[in-house]
Biopython code that builds the backbone (N, CA, C, O; Angstrom):
import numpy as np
from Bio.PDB.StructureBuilder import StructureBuilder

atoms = [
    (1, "UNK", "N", (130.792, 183.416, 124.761)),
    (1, "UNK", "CA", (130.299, 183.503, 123.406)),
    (1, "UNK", "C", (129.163, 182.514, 123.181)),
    (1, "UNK", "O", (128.311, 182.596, 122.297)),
    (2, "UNK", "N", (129.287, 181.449, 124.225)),
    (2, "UNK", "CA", (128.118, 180.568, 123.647)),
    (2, "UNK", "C", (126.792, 180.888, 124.501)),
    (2, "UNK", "O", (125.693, 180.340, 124.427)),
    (3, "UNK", "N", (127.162, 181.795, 125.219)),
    (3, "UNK", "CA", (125.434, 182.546, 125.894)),
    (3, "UNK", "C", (125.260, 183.667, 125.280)),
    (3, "UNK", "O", (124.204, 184.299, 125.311)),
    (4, "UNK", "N", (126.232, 183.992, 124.700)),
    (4, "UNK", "CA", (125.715, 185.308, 123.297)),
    (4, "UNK", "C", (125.024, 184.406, 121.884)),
    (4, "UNK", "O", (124.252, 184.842, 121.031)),
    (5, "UNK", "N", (125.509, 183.269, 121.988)),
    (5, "UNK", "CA", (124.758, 182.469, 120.712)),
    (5, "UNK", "C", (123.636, 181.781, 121.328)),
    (5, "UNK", "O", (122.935, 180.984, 120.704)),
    (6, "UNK", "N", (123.485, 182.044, 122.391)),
    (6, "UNK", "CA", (121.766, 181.188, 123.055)),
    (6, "UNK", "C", (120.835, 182.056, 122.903)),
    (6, "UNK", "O", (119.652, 181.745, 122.764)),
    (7, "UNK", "N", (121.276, 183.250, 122.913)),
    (7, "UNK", "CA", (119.997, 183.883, 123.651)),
    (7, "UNK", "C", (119.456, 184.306, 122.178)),
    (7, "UNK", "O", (118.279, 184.666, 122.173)),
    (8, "UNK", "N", (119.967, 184.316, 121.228)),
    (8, "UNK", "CA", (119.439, 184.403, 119.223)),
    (8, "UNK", "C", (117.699, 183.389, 120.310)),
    (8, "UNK", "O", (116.780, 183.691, 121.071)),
    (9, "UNK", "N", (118.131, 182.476, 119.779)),
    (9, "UNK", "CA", (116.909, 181.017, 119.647)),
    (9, "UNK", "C", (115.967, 181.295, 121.279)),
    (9, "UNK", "O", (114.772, 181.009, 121.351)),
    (10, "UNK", "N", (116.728, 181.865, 122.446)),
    (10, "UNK", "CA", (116.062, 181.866, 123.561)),
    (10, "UNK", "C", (114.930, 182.870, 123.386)),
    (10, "UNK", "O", (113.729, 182.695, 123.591)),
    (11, "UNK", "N", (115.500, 183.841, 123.007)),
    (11, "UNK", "CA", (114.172, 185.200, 122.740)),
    (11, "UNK", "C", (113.433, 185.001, 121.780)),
    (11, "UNK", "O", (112.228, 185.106, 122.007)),
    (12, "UNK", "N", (113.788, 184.714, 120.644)),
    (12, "UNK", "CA", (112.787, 184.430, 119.579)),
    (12, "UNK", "C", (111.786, 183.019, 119.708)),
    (12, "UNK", "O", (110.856, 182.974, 118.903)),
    (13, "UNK", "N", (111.923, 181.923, 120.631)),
    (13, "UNK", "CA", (111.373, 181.086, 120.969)),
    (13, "UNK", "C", (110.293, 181.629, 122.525)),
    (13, "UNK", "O", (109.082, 181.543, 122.733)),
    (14, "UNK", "N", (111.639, 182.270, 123.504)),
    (14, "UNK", "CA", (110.235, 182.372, 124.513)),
    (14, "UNK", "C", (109.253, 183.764, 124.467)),
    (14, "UNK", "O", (108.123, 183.965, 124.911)),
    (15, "UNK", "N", (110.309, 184.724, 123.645)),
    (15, "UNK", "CA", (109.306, 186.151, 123.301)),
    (15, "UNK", "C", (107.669, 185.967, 123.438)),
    (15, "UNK", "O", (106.856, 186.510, 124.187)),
    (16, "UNK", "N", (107.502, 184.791, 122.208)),
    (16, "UNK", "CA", (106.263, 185.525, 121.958)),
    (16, "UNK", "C", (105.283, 184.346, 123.315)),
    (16, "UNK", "O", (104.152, 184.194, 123.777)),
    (17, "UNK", "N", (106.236, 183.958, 123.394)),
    (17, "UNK", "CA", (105.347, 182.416, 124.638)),
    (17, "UNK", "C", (104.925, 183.879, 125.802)),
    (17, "UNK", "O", (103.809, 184.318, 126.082)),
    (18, "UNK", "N", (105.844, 184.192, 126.122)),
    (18, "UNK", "CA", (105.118, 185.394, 127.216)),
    (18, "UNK", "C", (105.196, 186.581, 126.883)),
    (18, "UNK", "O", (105.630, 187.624, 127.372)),
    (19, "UNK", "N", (104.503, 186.124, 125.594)),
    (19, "UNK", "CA", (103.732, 187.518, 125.403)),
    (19, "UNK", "C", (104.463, 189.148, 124.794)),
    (19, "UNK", "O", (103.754, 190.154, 124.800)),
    (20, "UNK", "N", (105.462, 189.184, 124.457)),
    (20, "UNK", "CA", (106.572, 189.746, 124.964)),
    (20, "UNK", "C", (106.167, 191.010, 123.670)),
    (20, "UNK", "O", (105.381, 190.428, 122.923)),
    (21, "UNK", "N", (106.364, 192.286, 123.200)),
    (21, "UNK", "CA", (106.111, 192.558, 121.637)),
    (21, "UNK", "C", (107.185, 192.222, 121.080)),
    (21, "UNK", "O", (108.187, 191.926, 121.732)),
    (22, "UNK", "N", (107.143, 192.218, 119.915)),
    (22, "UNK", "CA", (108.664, 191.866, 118.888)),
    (22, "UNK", "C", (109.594, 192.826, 119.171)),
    (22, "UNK", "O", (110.781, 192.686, 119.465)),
    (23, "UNK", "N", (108.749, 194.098, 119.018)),
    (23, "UNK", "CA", (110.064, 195.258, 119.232)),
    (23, "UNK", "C", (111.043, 194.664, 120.166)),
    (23, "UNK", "O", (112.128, 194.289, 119.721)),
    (24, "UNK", "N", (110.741, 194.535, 121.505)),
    (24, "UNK", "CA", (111.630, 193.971, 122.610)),
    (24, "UNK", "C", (112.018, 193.022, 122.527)),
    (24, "UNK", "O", (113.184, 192.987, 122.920)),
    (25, "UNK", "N", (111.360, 191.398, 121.932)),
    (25, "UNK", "CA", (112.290, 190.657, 121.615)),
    (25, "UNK", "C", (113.647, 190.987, 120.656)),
    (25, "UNK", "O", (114.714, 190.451, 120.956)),
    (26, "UNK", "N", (113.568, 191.777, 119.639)),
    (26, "UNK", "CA", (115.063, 192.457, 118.653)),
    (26, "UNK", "C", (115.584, 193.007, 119.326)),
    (26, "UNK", "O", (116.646, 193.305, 118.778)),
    (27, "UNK", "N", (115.523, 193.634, 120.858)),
    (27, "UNK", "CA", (116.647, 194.160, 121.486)),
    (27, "UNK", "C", (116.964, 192.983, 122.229)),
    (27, "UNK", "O", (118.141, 192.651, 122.376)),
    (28, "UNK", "N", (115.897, 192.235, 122.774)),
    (28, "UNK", "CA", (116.682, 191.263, 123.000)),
    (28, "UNK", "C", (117.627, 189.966, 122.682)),
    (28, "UNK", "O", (118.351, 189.254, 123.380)),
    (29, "UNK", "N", (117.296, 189.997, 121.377)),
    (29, "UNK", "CA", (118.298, 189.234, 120.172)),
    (29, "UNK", "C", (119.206, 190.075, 120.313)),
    (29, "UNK", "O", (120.284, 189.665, 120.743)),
    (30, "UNK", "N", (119.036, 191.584, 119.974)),
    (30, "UNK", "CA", (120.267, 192.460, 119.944)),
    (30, "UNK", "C", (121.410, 192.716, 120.574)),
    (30, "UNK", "O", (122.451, 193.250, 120.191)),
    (31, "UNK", "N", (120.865, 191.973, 122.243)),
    (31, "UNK", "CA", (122.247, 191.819, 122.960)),
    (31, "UNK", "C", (122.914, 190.815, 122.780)),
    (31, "UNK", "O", (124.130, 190.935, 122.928)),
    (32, "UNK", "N", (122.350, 189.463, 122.395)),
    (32, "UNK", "CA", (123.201, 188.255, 121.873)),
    (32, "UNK", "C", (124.056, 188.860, 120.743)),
    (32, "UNK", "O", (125.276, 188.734, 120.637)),
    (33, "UNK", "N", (123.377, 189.420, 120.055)),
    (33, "UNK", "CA", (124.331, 189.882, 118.676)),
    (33, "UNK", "C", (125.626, 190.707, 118.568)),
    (33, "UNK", "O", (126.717, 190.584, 118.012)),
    (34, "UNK", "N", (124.579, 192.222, 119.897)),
    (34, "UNK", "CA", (126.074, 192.682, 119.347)),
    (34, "UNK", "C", (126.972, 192.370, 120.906)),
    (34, "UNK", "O", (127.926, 193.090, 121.198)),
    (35, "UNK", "N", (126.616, 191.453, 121.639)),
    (35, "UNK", "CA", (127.527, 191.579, 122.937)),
    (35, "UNK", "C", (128.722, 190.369, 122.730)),
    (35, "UNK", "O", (129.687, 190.139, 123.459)),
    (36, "UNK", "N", (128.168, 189.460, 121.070)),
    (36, "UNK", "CA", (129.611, 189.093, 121.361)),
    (36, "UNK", "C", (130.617, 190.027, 120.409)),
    (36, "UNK", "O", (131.651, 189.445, 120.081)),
    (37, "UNK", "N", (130.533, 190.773, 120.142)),
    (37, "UNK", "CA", (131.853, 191.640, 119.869)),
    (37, "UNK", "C", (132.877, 192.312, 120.703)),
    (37, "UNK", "O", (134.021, 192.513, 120.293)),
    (38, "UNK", "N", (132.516, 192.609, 121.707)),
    (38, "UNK", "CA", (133.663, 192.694, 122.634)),
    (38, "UNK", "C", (134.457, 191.623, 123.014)),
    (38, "UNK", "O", (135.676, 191.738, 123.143)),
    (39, "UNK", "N", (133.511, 190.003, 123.310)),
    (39, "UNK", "CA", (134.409, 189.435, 123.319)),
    (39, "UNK", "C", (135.343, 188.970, 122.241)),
    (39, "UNK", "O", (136.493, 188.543, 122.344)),
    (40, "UNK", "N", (134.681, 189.128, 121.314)),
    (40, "UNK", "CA", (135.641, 188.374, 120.484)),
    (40, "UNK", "C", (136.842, 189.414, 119.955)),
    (40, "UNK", "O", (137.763, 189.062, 119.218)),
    (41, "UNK", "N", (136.640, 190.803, 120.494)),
    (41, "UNK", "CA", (138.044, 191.768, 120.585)),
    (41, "UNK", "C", (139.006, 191.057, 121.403)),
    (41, "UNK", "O", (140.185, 190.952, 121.064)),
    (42, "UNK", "N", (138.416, 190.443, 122.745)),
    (42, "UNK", "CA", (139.020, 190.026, 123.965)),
    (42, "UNK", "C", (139.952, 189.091, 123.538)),
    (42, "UNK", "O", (141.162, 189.292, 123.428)),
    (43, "UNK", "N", (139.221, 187.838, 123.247)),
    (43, "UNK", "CA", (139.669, 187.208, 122.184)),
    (43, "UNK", "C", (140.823, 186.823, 121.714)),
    (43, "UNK", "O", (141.659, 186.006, 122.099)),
    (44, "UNK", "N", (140.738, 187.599, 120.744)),
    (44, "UNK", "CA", (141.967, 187.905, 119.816)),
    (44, "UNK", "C", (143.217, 188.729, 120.699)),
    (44, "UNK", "O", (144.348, 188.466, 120.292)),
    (45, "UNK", "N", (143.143, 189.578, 121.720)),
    (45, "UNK", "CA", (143.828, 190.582, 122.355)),
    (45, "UNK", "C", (144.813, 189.101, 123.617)),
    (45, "UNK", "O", (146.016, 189.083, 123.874)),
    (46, "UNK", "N", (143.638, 188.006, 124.163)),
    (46, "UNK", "CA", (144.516, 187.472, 124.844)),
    (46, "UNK", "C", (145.023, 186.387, 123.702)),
    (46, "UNK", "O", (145.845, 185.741, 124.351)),
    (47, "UNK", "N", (145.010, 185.992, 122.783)),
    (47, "UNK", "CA", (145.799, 185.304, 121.898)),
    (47, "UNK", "C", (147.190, 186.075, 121.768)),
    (47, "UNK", "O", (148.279, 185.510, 121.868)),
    (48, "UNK", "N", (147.026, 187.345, 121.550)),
    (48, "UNK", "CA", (148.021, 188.191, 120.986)),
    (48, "UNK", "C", (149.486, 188.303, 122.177)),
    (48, "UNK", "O", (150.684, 188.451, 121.933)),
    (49, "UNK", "N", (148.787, 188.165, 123.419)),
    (49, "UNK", "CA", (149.231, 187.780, 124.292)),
    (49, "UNK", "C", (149.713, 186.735, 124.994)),
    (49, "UNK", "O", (150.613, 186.758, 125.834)),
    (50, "UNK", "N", (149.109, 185.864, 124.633)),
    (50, "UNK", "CA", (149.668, 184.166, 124.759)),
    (50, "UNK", "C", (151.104, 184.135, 123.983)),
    (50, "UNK", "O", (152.165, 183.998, 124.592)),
    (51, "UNK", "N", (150.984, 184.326, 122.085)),
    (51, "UNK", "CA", (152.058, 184.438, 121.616)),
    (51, "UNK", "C", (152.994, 185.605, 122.043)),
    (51, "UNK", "O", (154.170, 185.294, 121.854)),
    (52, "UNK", "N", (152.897, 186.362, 122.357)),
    (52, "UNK", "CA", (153.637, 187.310, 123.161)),
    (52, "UNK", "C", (154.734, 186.587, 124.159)),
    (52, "UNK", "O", (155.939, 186.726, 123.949)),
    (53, "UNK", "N", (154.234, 185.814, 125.251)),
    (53, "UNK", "CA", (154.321, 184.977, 126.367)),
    (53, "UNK", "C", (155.011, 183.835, 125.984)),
    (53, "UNK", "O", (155.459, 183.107, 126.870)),
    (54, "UNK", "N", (155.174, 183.552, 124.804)),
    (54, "UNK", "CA", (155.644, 182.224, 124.908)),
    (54, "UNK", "C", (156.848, 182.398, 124.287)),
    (54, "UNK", "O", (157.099, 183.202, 123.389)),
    (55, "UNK", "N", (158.000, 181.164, 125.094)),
    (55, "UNK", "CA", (159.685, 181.575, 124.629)),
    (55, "UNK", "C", (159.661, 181.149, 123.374)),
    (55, "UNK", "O", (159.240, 180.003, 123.215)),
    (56, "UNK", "N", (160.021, 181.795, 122.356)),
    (56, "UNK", "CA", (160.778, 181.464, 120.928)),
    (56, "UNK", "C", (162.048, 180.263, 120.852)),
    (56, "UNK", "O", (162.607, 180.023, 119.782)),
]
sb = StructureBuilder()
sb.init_structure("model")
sb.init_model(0)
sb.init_chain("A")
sb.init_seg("    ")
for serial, (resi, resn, name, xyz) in enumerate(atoms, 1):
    if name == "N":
        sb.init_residue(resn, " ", resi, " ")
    sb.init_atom(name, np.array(xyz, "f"), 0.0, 1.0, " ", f" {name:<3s}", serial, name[0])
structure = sb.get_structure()
């Protein structure tokens, strides 16, 4: 999750340094954005599982 929160500031900082068009930098923000949602399904799914796992 915290290389899904880098790459926000990484693309919009080195985009336009090389040159890059905007269009493609927003997809490339776009994978920081939406790629942490799976994990954070993950997440929650091995929490759900931890308490699962543990003796009462």
């Amino acid at each position: 999750m915290i290389a899904c929160a880098g790459i926000l500031p990484l693309a919009a900082i080195c985009g336009p340094i090389r040159d890059i068009p905007w269009g493609w930098t927003l997809i490339d923000i776009s994978f920081g954005a939406l790629g942490i949602i799976p994990l954070l399904i993950v997440r929650r799914l091995i929490h759900r599982l931890e308490r699962e796992r543990t003796p009462a």
